[in-house]
Each structure stands twice: as C-alpha cells, then as structure tokens.
PyMOL Python script that loads the backbone (N, CA, C, O; Angstrom):
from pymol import cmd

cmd.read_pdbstr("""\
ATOM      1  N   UNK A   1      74.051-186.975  22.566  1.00  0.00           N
ATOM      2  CA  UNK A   1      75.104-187.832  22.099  1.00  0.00           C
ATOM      3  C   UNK A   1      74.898-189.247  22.654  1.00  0.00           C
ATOM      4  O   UNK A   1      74.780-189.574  23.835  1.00  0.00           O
ATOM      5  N   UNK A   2      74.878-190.074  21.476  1.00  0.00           N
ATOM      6  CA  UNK A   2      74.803-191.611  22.367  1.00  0.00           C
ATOM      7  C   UNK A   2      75.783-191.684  22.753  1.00  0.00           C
ATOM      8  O   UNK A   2      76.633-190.877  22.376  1.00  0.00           O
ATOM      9  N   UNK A   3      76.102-192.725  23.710  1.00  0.00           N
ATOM     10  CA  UNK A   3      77.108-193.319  24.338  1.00  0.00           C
ATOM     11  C   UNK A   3      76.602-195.262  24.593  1.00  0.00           C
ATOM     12  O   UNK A   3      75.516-195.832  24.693  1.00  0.00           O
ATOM     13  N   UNK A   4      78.187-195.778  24.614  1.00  0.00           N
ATOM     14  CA  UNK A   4      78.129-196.962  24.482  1.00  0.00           C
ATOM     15  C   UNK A   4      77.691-197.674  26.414  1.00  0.00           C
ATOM     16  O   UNK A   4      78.560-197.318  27.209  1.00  0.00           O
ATOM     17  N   UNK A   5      77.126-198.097  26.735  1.00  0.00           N
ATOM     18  CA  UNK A   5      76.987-198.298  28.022  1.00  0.00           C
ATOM     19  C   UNK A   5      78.193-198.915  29.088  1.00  0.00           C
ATOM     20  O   UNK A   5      78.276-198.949  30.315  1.00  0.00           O
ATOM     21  N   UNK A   6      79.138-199.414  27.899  1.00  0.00           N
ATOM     22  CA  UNK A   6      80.397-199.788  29.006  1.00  0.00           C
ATOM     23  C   UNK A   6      81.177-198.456  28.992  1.00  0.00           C
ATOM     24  O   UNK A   6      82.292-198.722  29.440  1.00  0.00           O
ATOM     25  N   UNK A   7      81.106-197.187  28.695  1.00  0.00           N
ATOM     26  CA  UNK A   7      81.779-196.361  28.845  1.00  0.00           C
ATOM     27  C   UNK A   7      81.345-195.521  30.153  1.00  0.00           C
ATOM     28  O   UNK A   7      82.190-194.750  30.608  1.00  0.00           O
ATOM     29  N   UNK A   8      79.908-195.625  30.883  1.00  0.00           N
ATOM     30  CA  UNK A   8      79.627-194.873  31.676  1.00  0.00           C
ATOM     31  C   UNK A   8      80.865-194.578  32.876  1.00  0.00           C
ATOM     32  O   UNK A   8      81.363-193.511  33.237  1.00  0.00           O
ATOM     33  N   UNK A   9      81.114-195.904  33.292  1.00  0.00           N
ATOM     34  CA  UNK A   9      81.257-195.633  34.448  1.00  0.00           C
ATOM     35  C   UNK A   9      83.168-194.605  34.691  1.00  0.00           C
ATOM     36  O   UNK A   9      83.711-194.134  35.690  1.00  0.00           O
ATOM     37  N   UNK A  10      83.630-194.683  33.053  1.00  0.00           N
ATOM     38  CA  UNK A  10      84.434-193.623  32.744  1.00  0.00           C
ATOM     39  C   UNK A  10      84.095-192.472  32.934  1.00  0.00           C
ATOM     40  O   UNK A  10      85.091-191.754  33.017  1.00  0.00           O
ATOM     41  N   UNK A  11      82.697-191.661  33.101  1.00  0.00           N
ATOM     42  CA  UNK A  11      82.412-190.518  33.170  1.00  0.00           C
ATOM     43  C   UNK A  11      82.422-189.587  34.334  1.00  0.00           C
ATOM     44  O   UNK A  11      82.519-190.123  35.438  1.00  0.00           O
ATOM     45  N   UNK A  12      82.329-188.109  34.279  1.00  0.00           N
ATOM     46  CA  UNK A  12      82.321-187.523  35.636  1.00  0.00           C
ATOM     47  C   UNK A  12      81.107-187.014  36.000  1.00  0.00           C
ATOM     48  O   UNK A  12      80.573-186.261  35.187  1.00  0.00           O
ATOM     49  N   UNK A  13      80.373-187.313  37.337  1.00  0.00           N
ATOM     50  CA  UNK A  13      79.070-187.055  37.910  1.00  0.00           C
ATOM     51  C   UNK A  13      79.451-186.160  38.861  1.00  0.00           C
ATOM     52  O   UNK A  13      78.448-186.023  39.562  1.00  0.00           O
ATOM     53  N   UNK A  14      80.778-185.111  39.518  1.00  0.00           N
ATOM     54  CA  UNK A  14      80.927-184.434  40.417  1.00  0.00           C
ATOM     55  C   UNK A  14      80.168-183.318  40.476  1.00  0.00           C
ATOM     56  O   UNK A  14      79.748-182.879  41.546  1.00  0.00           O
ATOM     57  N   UNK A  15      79.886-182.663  39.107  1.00  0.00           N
ATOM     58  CA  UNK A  15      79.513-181.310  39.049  1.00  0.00           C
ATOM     59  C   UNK A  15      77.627-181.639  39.620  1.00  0.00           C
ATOM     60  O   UNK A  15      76.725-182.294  39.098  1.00  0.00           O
ATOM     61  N   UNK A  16      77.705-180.738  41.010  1.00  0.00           N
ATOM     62  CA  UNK A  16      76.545-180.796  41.542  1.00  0.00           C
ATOM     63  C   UNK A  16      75.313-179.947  41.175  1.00  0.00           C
ATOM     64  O   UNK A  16      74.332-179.962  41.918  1.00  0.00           O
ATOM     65  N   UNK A  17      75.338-179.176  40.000  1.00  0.00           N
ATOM     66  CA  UNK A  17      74.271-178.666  39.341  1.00  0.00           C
ATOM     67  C   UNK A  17      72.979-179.298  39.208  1.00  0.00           C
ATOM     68  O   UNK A  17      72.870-180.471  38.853  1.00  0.00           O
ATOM     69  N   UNK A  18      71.704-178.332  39.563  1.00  0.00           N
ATOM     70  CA  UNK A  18      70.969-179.035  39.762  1.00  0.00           C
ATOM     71  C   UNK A  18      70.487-179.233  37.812  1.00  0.00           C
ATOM     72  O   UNK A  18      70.736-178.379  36.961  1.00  0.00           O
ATOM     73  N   UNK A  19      69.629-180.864  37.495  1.00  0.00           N
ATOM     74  CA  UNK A  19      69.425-180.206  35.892  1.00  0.00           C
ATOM     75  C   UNK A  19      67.568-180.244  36.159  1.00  0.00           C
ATOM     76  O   UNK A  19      66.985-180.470  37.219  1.00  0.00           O
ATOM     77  N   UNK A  20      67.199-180.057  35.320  1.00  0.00           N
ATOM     78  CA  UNK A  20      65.499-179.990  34.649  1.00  0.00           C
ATOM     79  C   UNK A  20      65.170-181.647  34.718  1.00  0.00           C
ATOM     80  O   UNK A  20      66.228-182.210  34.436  1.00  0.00           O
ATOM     81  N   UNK A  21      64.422-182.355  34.906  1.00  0.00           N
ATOM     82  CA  UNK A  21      63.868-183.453  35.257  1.00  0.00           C
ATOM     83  C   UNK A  21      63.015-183.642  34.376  1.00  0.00           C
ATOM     84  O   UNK A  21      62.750-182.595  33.786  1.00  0.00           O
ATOM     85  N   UNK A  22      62.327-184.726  33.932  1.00  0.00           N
ATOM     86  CA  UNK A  22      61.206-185.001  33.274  1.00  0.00           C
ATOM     87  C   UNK A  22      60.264-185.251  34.470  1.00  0.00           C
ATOM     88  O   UNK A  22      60.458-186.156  35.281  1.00  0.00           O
ATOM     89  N   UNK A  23      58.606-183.865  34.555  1.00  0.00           N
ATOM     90  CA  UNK A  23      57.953-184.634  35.413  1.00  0.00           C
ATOM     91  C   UNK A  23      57.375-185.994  36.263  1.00  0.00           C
ATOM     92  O   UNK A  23      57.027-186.102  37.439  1.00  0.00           O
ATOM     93  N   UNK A  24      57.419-186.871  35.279  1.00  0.00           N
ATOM     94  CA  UNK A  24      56.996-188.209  35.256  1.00  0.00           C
ATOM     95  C   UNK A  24      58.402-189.479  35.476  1.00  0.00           C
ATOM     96  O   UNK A  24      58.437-190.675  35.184  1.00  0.00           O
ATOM     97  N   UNK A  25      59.233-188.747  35.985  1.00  0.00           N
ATOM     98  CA  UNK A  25      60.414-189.493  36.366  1.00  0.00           C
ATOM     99  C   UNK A  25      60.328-190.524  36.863  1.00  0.00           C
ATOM    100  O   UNK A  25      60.759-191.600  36.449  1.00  0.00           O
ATOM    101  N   UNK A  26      59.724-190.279  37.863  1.00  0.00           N
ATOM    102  CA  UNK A  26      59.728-191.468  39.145  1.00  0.00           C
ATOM    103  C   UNK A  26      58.576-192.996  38.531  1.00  0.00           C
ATOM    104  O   UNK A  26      58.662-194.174  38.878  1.00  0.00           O
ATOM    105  N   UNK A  27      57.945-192.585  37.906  1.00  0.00           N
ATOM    106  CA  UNK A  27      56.990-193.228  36.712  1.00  0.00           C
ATOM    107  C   UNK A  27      57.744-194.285  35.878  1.00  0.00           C
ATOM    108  O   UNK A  27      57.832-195.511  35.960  1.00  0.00           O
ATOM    109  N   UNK A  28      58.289-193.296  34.991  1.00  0.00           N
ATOM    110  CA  UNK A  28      58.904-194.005  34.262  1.00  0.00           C
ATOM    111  C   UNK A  28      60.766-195.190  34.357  1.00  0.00           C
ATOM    112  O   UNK A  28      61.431-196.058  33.791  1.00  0.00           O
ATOM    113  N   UNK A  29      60.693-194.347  35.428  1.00  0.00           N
ATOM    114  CA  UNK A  29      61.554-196.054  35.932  1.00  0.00           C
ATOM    115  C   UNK A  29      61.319-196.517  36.608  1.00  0.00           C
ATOM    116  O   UNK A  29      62.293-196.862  37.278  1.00  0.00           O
ATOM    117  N   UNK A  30      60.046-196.965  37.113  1.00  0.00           N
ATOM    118  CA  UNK A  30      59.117-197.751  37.263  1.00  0.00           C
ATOM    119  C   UNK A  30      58.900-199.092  36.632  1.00  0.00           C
ATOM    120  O   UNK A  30      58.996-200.276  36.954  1.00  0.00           O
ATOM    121  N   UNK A  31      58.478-198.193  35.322  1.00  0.00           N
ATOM    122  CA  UNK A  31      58.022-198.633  34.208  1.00  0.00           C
ATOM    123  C   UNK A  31      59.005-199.858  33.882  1.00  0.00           C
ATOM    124  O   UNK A  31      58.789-201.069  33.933  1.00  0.00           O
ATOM    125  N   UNK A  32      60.289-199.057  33.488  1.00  0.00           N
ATOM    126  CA  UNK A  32      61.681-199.172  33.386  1.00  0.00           C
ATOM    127  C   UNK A  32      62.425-200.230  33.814  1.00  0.00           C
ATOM    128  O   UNK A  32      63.323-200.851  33.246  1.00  0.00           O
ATOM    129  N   UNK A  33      61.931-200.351  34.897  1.00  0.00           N
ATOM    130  CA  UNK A  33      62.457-201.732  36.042  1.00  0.00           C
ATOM    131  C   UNK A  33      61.959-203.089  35.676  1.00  0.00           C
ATOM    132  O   UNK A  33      62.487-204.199  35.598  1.00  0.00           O
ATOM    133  N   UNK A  34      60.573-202.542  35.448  1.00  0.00           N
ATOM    134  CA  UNK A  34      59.464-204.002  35.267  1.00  0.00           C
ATOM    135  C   UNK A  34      59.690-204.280  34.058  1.00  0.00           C
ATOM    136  O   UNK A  34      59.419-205.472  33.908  1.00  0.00           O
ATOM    137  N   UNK A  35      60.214-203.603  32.636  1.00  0.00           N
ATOM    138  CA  UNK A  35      60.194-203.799  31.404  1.00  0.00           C
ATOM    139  C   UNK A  35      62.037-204.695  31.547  1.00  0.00           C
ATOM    140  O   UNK A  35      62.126-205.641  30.765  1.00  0.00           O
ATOM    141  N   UNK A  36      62.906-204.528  32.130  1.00  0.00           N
ATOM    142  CA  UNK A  36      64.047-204.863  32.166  1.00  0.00           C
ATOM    143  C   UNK A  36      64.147-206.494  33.070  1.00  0.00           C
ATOM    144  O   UNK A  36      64.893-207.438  32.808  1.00  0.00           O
ATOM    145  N   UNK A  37      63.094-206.379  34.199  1.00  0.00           N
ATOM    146  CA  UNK A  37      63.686-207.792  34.953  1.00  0.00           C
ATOM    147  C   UNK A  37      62.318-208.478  34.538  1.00  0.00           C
ATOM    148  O   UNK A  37      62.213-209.693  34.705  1.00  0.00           O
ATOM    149  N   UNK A  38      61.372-207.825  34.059  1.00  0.00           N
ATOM    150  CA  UNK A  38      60.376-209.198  33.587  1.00  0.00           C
ATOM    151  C   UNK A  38      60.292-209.750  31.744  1.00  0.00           C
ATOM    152  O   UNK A  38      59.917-210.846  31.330  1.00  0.00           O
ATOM    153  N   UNK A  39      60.742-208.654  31.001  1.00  0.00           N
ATOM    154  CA  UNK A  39      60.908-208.745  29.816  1.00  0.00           C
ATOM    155  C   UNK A  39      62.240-208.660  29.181  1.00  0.00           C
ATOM    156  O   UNK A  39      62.525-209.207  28.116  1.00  0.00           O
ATOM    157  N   UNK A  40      62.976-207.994  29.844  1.00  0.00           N
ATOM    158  CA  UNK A  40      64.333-208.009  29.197  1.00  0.00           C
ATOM    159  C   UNK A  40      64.763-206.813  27.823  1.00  0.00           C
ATOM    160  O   UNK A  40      65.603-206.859  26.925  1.00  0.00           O
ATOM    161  N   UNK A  41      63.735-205.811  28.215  1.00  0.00           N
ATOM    162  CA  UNK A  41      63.814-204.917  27.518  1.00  0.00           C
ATOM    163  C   UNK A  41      64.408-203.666  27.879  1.00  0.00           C
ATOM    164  O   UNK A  41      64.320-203.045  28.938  1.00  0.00           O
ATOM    165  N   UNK A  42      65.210-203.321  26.515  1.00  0.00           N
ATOM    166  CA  UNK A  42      65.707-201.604  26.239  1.00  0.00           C
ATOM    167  C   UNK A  42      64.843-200.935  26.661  1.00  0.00           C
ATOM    168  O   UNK A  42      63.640-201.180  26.752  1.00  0.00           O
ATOM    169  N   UNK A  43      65.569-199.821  27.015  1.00  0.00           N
ATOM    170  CA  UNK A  43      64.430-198.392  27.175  1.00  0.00           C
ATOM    171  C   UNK A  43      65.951-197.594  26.533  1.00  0.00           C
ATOM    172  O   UNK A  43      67.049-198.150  26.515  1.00  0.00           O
ATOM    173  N   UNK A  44      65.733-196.495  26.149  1.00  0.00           N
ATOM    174  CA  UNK A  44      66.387-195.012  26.351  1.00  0.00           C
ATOM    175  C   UNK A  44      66.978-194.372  27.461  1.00  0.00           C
ATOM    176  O   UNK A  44      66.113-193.683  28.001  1.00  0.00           O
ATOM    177  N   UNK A  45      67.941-194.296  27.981  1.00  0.00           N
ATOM    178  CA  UNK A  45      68.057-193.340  29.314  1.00  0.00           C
ATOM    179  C   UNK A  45      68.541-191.804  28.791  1.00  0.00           C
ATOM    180  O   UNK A  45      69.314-191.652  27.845  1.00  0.00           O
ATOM    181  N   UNK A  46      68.139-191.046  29.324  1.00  0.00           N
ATOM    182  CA  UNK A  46      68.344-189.825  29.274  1.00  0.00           C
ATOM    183  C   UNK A  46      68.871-188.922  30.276  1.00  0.00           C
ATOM    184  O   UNK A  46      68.058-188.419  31.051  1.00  0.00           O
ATOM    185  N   UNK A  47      70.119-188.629  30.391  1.00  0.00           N
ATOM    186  CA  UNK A  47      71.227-188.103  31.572  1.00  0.00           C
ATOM    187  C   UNK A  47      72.530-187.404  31.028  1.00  0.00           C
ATOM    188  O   UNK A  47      73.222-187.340  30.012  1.00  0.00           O
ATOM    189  N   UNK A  48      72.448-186.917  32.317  1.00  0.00           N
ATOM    190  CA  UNK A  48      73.453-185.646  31.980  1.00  0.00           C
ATOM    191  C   UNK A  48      74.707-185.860  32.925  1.00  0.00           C
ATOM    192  O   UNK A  48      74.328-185.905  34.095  1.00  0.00           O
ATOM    193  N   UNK A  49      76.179-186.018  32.787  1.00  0.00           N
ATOM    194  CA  UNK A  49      77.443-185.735  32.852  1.00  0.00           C
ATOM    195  C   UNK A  49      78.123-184.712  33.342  1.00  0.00           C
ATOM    196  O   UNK A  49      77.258-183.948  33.771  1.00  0.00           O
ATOM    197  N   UNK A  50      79.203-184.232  33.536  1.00  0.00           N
ATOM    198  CA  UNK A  50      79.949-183.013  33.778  1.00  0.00           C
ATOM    199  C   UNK A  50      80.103-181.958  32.419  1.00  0.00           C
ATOM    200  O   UNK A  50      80.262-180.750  32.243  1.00  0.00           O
ATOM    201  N   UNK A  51      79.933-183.346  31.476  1.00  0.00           N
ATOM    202  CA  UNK A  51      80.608-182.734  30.162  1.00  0.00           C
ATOM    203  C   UNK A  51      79.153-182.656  29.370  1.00  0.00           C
ATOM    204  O   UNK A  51      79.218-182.264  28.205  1.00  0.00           O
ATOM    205  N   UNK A  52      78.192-182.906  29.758  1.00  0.00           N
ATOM    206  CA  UNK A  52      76.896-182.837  28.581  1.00  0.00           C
ATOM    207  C   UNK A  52      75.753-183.650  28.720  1.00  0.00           C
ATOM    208  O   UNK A  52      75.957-184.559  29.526  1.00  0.00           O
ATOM    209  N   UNK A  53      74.623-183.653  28.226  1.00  0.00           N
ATOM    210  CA  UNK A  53      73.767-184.732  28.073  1.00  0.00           C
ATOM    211  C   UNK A  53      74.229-185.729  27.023  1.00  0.00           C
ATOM    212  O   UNK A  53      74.866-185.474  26.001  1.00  0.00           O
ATOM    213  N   UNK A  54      73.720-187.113  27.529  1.00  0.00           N
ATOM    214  CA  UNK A  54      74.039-188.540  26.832  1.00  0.00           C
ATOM    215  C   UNK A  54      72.907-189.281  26.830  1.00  0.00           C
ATOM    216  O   UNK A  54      72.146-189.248  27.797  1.00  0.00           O
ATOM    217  N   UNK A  55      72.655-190.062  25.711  1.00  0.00           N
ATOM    218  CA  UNK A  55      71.609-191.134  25.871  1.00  0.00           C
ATOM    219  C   UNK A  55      72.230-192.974  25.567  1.00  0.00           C
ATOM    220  O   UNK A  55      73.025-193.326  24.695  1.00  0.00           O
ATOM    221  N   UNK A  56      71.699-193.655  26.373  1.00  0.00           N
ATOM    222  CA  UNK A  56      72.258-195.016  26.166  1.00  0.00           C
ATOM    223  C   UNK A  56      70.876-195.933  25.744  1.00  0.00           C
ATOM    224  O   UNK A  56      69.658-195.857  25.901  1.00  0.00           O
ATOM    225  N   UNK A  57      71.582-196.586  25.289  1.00  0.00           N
ATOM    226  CA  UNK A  57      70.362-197.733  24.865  1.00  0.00           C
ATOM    227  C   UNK A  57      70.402-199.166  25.681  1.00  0.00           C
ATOM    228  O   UNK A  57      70.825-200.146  25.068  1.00  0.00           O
ATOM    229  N   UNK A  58      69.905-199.332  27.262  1.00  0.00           N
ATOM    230  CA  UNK A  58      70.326-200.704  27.759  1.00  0.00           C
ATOM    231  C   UNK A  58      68.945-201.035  28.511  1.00  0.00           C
ATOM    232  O   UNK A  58      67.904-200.438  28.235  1.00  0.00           O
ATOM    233  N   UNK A  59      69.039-202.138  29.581  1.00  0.00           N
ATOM    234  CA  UNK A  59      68.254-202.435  30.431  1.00  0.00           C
ATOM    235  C   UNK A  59      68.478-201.841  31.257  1.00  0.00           C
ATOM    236  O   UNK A  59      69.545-201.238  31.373  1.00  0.00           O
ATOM    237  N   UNK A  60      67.228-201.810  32.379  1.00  0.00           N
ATOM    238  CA  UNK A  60      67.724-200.714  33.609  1.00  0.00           C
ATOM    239  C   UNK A  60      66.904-202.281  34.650  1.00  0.00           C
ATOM    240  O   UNK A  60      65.945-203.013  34.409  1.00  0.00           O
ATOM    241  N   UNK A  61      67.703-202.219  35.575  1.00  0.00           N
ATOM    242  CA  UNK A  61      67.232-203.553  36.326  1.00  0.00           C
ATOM    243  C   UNK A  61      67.426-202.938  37.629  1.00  0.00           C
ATOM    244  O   UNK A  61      67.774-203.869  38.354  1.00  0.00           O
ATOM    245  N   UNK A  62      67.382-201.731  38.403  1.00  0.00           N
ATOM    246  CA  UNK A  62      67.456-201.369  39.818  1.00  0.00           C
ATOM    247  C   UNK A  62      67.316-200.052  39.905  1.00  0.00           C
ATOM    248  O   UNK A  62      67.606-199.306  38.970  1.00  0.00           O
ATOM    249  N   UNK A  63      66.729-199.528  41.352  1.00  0.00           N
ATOM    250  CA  UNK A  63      66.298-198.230  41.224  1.00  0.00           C
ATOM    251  C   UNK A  63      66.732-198.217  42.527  1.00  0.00           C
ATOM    252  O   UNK A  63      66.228-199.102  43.218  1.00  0.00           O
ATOM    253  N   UNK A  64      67.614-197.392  43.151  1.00  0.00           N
ATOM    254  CA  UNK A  64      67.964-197.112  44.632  1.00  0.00           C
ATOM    255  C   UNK A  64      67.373-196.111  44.503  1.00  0.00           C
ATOM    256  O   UNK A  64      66.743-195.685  43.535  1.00  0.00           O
ATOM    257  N   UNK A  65      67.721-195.296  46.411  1.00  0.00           N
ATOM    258  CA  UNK A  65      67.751-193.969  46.762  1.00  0.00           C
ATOM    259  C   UNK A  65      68.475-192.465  45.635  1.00  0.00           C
ATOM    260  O   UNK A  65      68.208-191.277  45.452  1.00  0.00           O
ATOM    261  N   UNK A  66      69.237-193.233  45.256  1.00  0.00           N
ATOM    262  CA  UNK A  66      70.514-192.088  44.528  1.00  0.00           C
ATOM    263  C   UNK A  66      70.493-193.102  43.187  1.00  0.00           C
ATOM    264  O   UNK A  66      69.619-192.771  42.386  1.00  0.00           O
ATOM    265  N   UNK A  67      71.070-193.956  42.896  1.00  0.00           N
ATOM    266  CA  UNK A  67      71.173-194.346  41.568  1.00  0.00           C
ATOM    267  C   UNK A  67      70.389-195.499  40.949  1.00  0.00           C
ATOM    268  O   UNK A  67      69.903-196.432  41.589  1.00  0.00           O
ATOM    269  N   UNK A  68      70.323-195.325  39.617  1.00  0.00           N
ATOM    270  CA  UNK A  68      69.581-196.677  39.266  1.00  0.00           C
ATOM    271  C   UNK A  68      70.839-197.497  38.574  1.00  0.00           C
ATOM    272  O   UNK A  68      71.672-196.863  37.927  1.00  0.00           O
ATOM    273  N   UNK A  69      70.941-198.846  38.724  1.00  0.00           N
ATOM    274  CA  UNK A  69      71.765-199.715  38.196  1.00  0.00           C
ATOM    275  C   UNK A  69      70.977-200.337  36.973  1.00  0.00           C
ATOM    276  O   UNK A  69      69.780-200.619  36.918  1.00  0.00           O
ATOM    277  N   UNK A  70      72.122-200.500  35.845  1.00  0.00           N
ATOM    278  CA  UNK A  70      71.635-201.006  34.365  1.00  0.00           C
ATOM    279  C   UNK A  70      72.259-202.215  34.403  1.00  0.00           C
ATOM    280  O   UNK A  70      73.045-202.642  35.248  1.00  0.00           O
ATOM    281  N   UNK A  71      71.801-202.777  33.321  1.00  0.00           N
ATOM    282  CA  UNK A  71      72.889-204.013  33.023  1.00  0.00           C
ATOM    283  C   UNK A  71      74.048-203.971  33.438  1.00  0.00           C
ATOM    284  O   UNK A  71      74.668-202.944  33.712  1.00  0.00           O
ATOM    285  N   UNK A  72      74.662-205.730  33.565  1.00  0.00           N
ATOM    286  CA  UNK A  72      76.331-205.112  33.921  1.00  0.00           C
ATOM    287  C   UNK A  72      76.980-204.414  35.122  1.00  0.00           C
ATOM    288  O   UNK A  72      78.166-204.089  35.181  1.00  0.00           O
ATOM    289  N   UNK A  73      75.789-204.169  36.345  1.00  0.00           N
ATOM    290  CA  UNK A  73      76.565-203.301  36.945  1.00  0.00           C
ATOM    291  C   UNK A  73      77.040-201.970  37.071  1.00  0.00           C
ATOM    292  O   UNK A  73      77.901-201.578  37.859  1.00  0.00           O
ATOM    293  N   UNK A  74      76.414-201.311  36.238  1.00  0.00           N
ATOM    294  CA  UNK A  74      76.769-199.869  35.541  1.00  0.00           C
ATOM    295  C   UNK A  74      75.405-199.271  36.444  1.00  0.00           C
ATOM    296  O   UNK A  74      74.242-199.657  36.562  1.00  0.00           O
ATOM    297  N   UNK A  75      76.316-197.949  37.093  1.00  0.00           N
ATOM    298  CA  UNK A  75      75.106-197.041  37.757  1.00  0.00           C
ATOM    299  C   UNK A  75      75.475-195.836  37.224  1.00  0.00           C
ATOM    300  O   UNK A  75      76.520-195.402  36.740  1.00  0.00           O
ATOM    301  N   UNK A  76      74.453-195.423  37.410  1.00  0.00           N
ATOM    302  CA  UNK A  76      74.079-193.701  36.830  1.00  0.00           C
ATOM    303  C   UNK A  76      73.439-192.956  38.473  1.00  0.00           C
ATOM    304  O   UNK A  76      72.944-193.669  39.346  1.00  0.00           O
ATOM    305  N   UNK A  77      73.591-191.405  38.610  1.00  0.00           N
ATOM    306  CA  UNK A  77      72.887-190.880  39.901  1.00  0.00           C
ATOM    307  C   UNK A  77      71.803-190.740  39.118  1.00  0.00           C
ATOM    308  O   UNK A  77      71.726-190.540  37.905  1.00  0.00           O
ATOM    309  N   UNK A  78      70.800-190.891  40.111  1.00  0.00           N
ATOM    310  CA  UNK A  78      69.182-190.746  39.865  1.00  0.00           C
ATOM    311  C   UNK A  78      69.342-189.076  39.766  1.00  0.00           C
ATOM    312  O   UNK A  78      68.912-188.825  38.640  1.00  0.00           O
ATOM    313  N   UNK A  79      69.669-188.059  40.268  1.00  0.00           N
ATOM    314  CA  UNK A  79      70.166-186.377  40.553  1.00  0.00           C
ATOM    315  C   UNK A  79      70.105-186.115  38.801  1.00  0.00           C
ATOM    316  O   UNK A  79      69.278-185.341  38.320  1.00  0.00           O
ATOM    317  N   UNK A  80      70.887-186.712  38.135  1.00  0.00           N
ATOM    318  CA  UNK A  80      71.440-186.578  36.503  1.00  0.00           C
ATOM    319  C   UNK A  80      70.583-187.260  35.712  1.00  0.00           C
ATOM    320  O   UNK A  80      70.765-187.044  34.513  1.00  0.00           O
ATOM    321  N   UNK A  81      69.545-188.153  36.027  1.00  0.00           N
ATOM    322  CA  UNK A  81      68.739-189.060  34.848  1.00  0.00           C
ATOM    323  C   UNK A  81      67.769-187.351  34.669  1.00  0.00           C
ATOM    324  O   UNK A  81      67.396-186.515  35.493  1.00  0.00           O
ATOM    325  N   UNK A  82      67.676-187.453  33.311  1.00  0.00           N
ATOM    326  CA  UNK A  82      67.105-186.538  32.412  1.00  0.00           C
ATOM    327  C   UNK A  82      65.189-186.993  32.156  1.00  0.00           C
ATOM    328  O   UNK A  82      64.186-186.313  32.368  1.00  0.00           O
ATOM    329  N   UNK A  83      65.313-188.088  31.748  1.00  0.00           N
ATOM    330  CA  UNK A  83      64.367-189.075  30.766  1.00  0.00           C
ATOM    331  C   UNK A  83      64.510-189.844  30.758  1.00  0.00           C
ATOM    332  O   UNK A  83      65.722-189.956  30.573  1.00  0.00           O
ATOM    333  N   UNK A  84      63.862-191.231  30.883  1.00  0.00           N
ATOM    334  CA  UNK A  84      63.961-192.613  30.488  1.00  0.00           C
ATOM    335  C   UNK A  84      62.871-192.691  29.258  1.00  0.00           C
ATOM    336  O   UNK A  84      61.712-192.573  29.656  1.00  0.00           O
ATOM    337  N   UNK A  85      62.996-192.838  28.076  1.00  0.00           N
ATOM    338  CA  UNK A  85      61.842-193.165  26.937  1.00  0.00           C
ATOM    339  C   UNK A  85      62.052-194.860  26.871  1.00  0.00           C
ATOM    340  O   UNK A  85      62.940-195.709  26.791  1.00  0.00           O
ATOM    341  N   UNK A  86      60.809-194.740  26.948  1.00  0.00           N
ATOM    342  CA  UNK A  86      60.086-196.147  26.988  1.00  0.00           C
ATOM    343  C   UNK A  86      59.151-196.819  25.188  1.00  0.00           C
ATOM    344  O   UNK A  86      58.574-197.906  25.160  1.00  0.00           O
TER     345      UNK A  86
END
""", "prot")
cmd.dss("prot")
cmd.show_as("cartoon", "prot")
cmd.util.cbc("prot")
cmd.orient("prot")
C-alpha cells in the first residue's frame, strides 16, 4: 500500500516483531543517501508498520543507528525498512 510521506509519522512502530530484510540492506541505503543529498533523488522505501507493509516515494537524506530520516524530518526504524528500490 502506498502511503503519502507526511502521514508516517501518524503510524505505529511498537509491535517488536522481527520482519524478513532485504539482504543488501545496508547497501542500498547507502546508495540511498548519496542519491538524496547529492542528486536529490526518489528512491522507493519499503517498510513495515503495526498494521502492514507500506511503500513511500521520497528522498532519504540520513541513516542513523536505528532510523533513517527522509525528507521533512520524517523517520522510519531501520528494524521495519523492508527494501529501499533504487
């Protein structure tokens, strides 16, 4: 289900289930980072909720320990990112 990116931070991240990862995670927001603060480009994020998997369409401009921050200020837990398609 897409979702609009100002709606994230409405969502619930409590449920501590672990999910399935894309091997190449750590890779691709990498990738992700450098495509957002040197080009200014979309990627796909791919993450999962209390209530389901969601995909957004934004920049991703930060990668902490636990979350990566998108445009705007909007964080997601790194625990719940699914996929980033590039």
């Amino acid at each position: 289900m897409y979702i609009e990116k100002e709606l994230i931070p409405s969502l619930s991240f409590k449920d501590a289930s672990v999910i399935e990862q894309h091997p190449e995670l750590s890779k691709q927001l990498k990738k992700a980072m450098t495509l957002g603060n040197t080009h200014k480009r979309k990627v796909k994020i791919v993450f999962q909720d209390d209530e389901g998997v969601k995909k957004v369409d934004t920049t991703l401009w930060a990668s902490g320990s636990k979350f990566v921050c998108l445009k705007g200020g909007v964080w997601i837990p790194i625990n719940r990112l699914i996929e980033i398609v590039i």
